[in-house]
N, C-alpha and C positions, 0 to 999 in steps of 0.2 A: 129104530134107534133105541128106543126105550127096553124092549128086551135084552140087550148088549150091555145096558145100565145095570139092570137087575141081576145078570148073570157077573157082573163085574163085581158087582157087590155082595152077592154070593161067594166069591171066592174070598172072597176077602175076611168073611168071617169063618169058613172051613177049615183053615188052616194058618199058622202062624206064620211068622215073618224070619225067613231062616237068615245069615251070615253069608256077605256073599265070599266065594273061594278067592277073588283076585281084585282085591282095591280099587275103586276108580279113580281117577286122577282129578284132583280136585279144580282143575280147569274146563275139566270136560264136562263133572258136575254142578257148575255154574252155567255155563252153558245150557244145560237141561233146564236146571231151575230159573235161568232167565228168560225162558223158550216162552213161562206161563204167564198168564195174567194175574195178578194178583190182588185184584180189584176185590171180587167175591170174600177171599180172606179180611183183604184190612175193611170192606164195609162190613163184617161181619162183627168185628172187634168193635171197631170205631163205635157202633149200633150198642154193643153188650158194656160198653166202657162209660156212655153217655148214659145207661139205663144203670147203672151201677152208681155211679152221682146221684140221680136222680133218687134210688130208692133210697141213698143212706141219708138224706137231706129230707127222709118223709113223705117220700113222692111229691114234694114241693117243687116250685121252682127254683133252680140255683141263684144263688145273686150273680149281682154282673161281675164282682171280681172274682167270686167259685167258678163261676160259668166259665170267663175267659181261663182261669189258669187249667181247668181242666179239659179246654179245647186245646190248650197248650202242648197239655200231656199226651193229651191221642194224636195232635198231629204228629209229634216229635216222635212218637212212641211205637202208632200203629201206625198213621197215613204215610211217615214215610217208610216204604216195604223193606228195607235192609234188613230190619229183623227179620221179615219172610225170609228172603234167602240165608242168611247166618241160621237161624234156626233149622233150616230144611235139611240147608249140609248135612248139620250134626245126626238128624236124623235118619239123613236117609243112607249117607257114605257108606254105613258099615253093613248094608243088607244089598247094595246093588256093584254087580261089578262092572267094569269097563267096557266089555264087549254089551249089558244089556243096555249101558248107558248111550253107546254108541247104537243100537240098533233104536233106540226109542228116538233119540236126534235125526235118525235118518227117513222113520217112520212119520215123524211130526214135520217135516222139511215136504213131505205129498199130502194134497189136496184133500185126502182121505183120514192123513193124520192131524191132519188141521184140524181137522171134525170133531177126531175122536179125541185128542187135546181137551177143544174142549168140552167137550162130556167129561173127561175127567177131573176135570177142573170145577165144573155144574156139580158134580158127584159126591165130591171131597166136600165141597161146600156144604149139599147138602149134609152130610155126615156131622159138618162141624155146626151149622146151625142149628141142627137137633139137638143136640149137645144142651144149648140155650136153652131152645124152648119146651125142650121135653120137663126143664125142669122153672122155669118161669123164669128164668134169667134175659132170656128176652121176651116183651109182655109186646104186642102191637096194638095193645091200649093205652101205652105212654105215649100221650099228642105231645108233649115238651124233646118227643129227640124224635120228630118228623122231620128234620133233615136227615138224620143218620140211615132213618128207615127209607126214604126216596134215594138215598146215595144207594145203598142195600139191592133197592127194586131194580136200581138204573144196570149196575155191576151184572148182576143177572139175565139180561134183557140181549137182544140178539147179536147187539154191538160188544167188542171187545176194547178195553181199554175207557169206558166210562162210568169208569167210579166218582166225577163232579166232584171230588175231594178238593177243597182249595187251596192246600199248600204248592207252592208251585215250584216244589222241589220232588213232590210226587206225583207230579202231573207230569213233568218231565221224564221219571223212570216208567212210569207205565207207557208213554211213549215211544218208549226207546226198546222196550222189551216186547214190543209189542207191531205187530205185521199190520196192523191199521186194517185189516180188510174183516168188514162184515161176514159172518159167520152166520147165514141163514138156508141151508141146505137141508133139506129134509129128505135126502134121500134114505131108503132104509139100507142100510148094511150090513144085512145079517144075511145076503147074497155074494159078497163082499168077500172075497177071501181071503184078501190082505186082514180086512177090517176085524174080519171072524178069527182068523190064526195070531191078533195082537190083541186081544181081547179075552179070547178065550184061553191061553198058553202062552207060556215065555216069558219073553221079559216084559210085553205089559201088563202081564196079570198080575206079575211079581211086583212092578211098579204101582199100580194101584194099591196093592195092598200095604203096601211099605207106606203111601202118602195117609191110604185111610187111616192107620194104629199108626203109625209112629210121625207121622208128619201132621195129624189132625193133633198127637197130646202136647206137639212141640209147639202150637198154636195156641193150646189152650192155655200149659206153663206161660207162657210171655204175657198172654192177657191178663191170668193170675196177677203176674207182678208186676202189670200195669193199675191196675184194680187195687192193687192195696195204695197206690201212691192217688190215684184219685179219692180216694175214701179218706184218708187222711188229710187231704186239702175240705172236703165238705163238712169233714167235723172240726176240725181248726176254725174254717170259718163262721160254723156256728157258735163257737165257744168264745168269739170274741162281743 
């Protein structure tokens, strides 16, 4: 499995992310993008958002009325995922066309693309959490956002759909977008020919590479402007 990974993320930085020739249909691309989990993303955020409080407060602890208004902010912000999908659109619409969109929905509908879903889903992630902590923006030496980092661990862990987020308005869409069935398969598919010819060519190469640059910076933009509205609640509150 792991070789499939590497070779997926290989393509991904050889070449860029071309225009696609024929629009998809912005129904069809919900569809795709409600297909994922979107756990790994928002505990990702949630994790860099609560770390971003915390360092501009001094590495202290927040008080309890920072703390809660800035649980506020990332529920409303990141745990509920509509920004994943609003963002993703805009992302991704203009490099994938109809027919690749339909072939990756047909693909993720077998047993095999279930799989490979989510590897690419584990994939992107990791792409975006390097992003953090390549540069210390996420430290996993802050014990004060030990829930954000067990939300974090759980998201990635074999189950799909357990991100332990408490809003329970995004408990409910990860729910709903999501096939409830454990994802623990370890067959290797690199014998695979379905698995090898949507991996290696076509439209999921194409699709990988469109989530990792343009769907990974679309992720990043929103944390951005979730992060300046956190920081400016931790120094308000200090300055009173």
């Amino acid at each position: 499995m792991r070789p499939l990974l590497t070779l997926l993320m290989l393509l991904c930085c050889l070449r860029g992310v071309a225009l696609a020739e024929t629009a998809v249909r912005p129904d069809t691309l919900q569809q795709l993008l409600r297909s994922h989990d979107p756990s790994v993303f928002v505990t990702t955020g949630a994790l860099y958002l609560k770390q971003e409080a915390i360092r501009s407060a001094g590495r202290k602890g927040l008080s309890e009325s920072a703390g809660a208004e800035v649980d506020r902010i990332i529920d409303a912000e990141v745990r509920d995922p509509a920004w994943f999908y609003a963002g993703l659109a805009d992302a991704v619409a203009p490099s994938l066309s109809e027919e690749d969109a339909q072939t990756i929905l047909a693909h993720f509908s077998t047993d095999v693309g279930r799989i490979q879903r989510r590897a690419i889903e584990l994939s992107v992630g990791e792409v975006l959490t390097s992003i953090y902590t390549f540069t210390d923006r996420i430290d996993y030496r802050i014990k004060a956002s030990a829930r954000e980092m067990d939300d974090l661990q759980r998201a990635v862990g074999p189950m799909r759909g357990t991100c332990a987020c408490p809003t329970p308005r995004e408990r409910e869409e990860i729910l709903r977008v999501s096939d409830g069935k454990p994802i623990v398969d370890a067959r290797d598919l690199s014998n695979d020919p379905e698995a090898v010819k949507f991996a290696v060519g076509g439209a999921g190469a194409r699709y990988m590479k469109i989530l990792s640059s343009r769907g990974v910076a679309a992720m990043t933009d929103h944390f951005e402007v979730v992060a300046r509205q956190v920081r400016k609640v931790v120094v308000q509150d200090a300055s009173r």
